[in-house]
Backbone as numpy.savetxt, mean C-alpha at the origin, in Angstrom:
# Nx Ny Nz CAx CAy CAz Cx Cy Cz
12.91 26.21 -18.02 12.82 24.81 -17.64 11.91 24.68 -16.41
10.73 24.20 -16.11 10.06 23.50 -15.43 10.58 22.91 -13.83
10.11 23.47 -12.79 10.47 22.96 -11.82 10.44 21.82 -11.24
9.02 21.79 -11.61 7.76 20.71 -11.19 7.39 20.00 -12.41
7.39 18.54 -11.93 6.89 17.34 -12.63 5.27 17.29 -12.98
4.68 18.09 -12.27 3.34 18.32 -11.73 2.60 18.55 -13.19
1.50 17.37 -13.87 1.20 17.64 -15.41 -0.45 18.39 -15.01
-0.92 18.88 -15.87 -2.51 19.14 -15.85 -3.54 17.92 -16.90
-4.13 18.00 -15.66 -5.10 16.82 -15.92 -6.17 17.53 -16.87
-7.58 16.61 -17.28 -8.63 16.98 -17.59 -9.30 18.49 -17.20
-9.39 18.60 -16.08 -9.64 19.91 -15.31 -8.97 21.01 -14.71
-7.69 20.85 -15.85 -6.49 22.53 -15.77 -6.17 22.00 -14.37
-5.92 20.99 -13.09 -5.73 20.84 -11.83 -4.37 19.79 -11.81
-3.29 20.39 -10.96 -1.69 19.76 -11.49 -1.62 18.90 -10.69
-1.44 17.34 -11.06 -0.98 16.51 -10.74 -0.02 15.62 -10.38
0.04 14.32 -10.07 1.39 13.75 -10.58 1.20 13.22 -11.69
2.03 12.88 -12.36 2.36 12.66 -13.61 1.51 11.43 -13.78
2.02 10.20 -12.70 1.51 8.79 -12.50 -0.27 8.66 -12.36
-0.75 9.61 -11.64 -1.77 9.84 -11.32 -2.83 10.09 -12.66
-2.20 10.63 -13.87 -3.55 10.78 -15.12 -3.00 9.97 -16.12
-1.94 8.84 -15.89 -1.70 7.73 -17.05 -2.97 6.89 -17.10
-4.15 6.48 -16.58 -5.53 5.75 -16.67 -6.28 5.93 -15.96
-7.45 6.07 -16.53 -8.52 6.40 -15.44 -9.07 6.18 -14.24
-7.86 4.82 -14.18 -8.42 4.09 -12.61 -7.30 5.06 -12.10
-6.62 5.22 -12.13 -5.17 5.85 -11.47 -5.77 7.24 -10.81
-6.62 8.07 -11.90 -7.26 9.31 -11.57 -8.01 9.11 -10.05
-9.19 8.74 -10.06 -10.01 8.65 -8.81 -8.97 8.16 -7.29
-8.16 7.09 -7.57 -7.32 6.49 -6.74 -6.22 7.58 -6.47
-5.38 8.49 -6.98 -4.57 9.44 -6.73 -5.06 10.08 -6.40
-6.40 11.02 -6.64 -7.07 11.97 -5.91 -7.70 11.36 -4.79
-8.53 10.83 -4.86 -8.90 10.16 -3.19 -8.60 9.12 -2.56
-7.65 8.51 -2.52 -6.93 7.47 -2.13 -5.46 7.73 -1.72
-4.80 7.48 -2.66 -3.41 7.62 -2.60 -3.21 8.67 -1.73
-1.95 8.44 -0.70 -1.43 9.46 0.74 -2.44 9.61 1.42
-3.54 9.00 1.51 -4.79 9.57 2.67 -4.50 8.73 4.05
-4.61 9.32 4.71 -4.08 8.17 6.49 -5.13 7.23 5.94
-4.43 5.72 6.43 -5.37 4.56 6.55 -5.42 4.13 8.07
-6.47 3.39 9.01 -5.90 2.84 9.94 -7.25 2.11 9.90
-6.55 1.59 11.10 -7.08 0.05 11.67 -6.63 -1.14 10.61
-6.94 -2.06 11.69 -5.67 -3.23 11.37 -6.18 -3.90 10.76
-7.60 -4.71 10.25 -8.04 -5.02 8.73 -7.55 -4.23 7.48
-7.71 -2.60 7.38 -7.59 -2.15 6.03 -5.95 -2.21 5.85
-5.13 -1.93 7.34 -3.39 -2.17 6.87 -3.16 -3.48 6.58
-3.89 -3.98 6.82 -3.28 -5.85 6.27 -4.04 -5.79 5.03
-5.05 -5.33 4.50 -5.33 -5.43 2.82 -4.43 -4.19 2.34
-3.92 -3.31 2.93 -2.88 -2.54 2.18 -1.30 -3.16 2.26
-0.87 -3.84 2.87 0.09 -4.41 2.95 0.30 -5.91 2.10
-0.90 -6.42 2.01 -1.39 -7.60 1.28 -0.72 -6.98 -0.14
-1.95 -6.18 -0.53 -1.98 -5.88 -1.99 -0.38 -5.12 -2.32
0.39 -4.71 -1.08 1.62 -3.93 -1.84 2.17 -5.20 -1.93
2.62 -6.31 -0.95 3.04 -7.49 -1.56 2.79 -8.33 -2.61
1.42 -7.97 -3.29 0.81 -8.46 -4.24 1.79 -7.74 -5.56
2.33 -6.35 -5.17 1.83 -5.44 -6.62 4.12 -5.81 -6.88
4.63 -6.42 -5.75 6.13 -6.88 -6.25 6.42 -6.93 -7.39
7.11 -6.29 -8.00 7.45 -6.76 -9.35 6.18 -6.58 -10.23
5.14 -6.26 -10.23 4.41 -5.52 -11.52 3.99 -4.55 -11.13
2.63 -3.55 -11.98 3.01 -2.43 -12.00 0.99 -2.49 -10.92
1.32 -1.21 -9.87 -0.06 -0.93 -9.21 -0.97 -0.93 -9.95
-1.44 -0.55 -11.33 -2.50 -0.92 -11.73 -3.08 -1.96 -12.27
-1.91 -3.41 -11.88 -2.70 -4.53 -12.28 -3.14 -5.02 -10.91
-2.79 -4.40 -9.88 -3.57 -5.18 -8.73 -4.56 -3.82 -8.47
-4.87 -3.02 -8.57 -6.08 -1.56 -8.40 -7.22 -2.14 -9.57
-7.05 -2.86 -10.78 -7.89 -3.19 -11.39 -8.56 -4.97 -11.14
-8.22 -5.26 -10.40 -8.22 -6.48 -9.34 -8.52 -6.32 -7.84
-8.55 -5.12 -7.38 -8.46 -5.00 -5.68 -9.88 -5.77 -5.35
-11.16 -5.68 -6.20 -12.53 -6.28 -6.08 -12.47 -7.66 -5.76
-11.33 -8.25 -6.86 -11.28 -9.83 -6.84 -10.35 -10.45 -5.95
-9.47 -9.47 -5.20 -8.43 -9.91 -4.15 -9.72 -9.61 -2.83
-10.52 -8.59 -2.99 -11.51 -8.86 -1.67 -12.24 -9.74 -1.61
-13.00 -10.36 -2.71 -13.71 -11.46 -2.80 -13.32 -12.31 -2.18
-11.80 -12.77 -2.83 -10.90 -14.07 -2.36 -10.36 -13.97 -1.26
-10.20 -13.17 -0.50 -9.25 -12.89 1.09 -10.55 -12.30 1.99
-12.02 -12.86 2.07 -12.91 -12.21 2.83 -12.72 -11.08 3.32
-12.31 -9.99 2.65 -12.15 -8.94 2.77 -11.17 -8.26 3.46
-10.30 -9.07 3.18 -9.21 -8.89 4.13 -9.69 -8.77 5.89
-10.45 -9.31 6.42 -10.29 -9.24 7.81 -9.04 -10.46 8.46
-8.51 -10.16 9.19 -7.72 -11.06 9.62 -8.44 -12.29 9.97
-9.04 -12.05 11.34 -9.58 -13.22 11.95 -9.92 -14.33 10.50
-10.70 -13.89 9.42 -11.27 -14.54 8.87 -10.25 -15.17 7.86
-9.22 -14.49 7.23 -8.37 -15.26 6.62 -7.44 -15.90 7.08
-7.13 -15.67 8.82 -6.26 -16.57 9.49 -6.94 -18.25 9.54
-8.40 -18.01 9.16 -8.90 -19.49 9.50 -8.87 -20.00 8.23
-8.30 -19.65 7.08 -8.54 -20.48 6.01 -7.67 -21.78 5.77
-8.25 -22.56 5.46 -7.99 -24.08 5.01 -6.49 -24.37 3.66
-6.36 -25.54 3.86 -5.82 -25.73 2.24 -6.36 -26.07 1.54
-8.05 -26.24 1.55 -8.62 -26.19 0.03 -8.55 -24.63 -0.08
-9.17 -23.61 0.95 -8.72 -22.16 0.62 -7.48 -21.88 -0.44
-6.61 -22.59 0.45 -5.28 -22.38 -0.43 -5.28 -22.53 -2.25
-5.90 -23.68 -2.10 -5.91 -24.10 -3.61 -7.41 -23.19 -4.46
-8.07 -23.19 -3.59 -8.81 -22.18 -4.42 -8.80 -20.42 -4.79
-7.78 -20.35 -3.59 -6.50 -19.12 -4.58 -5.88 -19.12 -5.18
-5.28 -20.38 -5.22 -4.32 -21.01 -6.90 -4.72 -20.36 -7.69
-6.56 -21.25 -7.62 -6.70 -21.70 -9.13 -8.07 -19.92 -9.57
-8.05 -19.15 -8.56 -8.74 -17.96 -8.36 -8.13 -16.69 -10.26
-8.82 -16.96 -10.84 -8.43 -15.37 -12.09 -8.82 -14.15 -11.61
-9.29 -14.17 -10.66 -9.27 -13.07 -9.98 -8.14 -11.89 -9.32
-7.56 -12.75 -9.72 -6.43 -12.29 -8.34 -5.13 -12.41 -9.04
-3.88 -12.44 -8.53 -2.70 -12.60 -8.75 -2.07 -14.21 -8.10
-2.27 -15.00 -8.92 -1.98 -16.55 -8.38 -0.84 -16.67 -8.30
0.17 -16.40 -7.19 1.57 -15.96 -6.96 1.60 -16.99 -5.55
2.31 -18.24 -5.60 2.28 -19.45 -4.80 2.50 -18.30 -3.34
4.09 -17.73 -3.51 5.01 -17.29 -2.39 4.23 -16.16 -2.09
3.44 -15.37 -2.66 2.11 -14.40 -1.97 0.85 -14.82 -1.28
0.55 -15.46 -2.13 -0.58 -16.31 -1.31 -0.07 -16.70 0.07
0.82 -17.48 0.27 1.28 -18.13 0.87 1.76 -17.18 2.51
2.03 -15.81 1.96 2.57 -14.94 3.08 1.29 -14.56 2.93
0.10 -14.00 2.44 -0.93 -13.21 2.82 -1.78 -14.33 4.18
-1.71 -15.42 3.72 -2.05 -16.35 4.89 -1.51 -16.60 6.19
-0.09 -16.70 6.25 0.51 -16.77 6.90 0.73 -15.41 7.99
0.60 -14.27 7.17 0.65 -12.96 7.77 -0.72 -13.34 8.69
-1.67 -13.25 8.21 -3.08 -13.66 8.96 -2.84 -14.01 10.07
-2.14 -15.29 10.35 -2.18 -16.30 11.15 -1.23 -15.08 12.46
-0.43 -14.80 11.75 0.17 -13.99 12.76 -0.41 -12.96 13.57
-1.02 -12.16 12.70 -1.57 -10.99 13.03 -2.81 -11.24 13.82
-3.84 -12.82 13.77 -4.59 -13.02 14.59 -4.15 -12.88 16.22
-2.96 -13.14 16.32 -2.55 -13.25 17.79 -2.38 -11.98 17.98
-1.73 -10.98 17.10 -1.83 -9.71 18.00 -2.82 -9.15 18.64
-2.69 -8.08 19.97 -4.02 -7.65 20.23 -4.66 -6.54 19.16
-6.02 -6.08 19.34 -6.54 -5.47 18.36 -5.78 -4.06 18.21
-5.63 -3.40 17.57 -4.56 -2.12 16.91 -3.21 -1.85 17.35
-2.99 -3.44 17.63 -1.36 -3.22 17.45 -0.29 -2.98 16.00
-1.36 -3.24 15.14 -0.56 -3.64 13.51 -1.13 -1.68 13.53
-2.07 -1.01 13.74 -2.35 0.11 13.43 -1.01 0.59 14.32
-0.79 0.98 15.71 -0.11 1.49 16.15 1.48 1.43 15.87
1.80 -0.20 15.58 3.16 -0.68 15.27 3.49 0.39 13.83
2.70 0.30 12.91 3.11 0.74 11.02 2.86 2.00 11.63
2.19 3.06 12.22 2.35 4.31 12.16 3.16 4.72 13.02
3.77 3.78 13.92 5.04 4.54 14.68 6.43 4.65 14.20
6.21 4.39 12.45 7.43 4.53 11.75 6.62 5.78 11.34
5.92 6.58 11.18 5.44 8.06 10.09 6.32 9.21 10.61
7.09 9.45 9.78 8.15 10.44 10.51 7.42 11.91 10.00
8.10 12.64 10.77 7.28 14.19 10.97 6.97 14.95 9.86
6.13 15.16 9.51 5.73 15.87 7.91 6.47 16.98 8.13
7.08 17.61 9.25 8.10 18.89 9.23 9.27 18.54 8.64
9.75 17.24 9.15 10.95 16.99 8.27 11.09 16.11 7.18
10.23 16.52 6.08 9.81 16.42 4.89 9.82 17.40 4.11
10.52 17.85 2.77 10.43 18.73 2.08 8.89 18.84 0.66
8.41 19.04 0.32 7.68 18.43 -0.59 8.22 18.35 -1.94
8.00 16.96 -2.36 8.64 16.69 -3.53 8.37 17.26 -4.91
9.39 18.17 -5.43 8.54 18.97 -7.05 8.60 17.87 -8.49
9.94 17.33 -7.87 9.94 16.25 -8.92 9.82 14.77 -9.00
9.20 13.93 -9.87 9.53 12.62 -8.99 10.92 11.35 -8.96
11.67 12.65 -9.33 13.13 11.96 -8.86 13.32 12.64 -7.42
12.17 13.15 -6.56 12.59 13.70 -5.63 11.99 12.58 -4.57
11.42 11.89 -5.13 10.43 10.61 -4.22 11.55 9.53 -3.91
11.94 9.47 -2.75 12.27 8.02 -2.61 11.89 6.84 -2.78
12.80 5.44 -2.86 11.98 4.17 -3.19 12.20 3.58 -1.63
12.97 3.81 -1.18 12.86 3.40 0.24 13.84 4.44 1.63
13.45 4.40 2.77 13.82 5.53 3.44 14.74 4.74 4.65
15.11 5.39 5.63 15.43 4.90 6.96 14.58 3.98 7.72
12.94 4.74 7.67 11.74 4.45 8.82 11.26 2.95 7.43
11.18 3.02 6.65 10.59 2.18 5.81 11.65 0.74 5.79
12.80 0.63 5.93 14.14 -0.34 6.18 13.99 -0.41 7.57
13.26 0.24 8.71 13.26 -0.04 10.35 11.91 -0.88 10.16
10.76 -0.36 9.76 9.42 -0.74 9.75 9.28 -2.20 8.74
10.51 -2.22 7.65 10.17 -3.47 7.04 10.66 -4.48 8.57
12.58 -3.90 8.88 12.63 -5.19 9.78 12.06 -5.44 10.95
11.26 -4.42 11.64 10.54 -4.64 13.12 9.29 -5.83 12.46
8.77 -5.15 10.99 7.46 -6.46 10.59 8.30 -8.14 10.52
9.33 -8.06 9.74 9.72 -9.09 9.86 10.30 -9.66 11.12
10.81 -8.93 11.98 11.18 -9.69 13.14 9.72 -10.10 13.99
8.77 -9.67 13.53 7.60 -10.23 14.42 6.64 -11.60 13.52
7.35 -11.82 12.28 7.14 -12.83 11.54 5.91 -12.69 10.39
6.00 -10.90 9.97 5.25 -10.81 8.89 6.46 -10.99 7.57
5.72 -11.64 6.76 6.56 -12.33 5.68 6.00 -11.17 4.24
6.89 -10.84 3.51 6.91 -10.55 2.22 6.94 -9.02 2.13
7.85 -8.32 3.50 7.27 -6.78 3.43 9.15 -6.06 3.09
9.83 -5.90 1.88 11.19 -5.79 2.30 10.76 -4.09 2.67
12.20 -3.03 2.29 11.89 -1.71 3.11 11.18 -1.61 1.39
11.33 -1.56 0.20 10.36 -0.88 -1.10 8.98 -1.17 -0.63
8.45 -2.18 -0.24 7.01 -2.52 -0.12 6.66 -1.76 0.97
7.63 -1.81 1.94 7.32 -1.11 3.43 7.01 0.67 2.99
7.77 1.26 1.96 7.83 2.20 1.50 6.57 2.61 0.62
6.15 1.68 0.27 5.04 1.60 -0.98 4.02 1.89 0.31
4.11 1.04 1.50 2.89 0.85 1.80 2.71 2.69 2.98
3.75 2.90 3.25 3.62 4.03 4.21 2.88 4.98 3.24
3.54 5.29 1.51 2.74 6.25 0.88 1.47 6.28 0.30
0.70 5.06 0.31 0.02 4.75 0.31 -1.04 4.81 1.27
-0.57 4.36 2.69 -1.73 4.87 3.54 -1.47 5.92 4.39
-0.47 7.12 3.87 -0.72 8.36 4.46 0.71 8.75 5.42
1.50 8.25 5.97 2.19 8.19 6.98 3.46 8.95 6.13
3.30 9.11 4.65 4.16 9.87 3.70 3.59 10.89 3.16
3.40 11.81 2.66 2.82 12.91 1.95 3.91 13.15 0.57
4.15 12.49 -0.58 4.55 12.30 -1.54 4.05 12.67 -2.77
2.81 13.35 -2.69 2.29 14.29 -3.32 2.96 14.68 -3.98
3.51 15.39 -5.50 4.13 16.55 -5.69 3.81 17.98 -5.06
4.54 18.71 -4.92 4.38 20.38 -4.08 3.27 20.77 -5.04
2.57 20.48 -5.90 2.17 21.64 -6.82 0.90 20.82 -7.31
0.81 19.21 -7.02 0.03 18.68 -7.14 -2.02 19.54 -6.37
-3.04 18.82 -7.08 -3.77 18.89 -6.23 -4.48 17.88 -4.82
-3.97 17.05 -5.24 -4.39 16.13 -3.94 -3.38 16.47 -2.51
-2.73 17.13 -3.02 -1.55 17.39 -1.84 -2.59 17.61 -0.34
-2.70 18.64 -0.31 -3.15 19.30 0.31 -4.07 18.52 1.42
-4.99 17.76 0.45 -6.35 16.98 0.46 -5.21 15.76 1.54
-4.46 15.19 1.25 -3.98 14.22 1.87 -3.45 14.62 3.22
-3.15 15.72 2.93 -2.27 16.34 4.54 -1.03 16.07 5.03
């Protein structure tokens, strides 16, 4: 019996399982997925899009991330904190994107907030939940992955007590493994390593 969840891809190289279900998934699990992210534009389009991806599955917003940059000027804060309510409505009515009233609605609103912070406080605040890759085992299976942790249920409520809207601890969780502050890799995977 198999220890490891860890499948072989195209190139005999062991993966996660999630990682060779579509081809967008491939490039994005190997160079993306668990890589540190920082600065406080790319964590607010990673925090955006995990609020985006609620309730459906990451590759309908990874095959969309182009048309959520289009529509959210690229996720810079400053610039989507100034948007209008025709903005608003022309995210409605946007096929680009995920036209989700109560998302829209917090990706703006987050903006507005995050304009007042000073510059790399949203970087410093989300990585002072990354708990010690020592006390981390690496995961062989992915019933060994959590959906949400201690630091990810502290880091959702410190965001919400500062009035970022739409982050509970799963998204908060989504978003730590996502930009690195988790190493969730499988043990046997190849991007492991690569992510650090």
């Amino acid at each position: 019996m198999s220890t490891s969840d860890a499948v072989a891809g195209p190139d005999g190289g062991l993966r996660c399982p999630w990682g060779l279900s579509t081809e967008d998934y491939v490039a994005y699990h190997d160079d993306e997925w668990g890589r540190p992210v920082h600065g406080d534009d790319a964590l607010y389009e990673r925090l955006c899009l995990e609020a985006f991806q609620s309730g459906l599955s990451w590759i309908t917003i990874l095959r969309r991330r182009e048309g959520f940059r289009t529509a959210f000027a690229d996720f810079k804060i400053a610039a989507v904190a100034e948007f209008t309510d025709e903005d608003r409505e022309r995210l409605l009515a946007d096929p680009g994107i995920i036209r989700n009233r109560a998302k829209i609605d917090a990706t703006l609103a987050n903006a507005r907030v995050l304009a007042d912070w000073p510059e790399g406080e949203l970087d410093s605040l989300i990585w002072s939940f990354a708990p010690s890759a020592a006390s981390r085992k690496a995961p062989k299976k992915l019933s060994d992955v959590p959906a949400i942790t201690d630091e990810s249920t502290a880091l959702s409520k410190t965001l919400k007590k500062r009035g970022i809207r739409f982050v509970g601890p799963t998204t908060a969780y989504a978003l730590m493994q996502a930009c690195g502050l988790v190493n969730d890799h499988l043990a046997d995977c190849v991007a492991r390593e690569a992510a650090g």
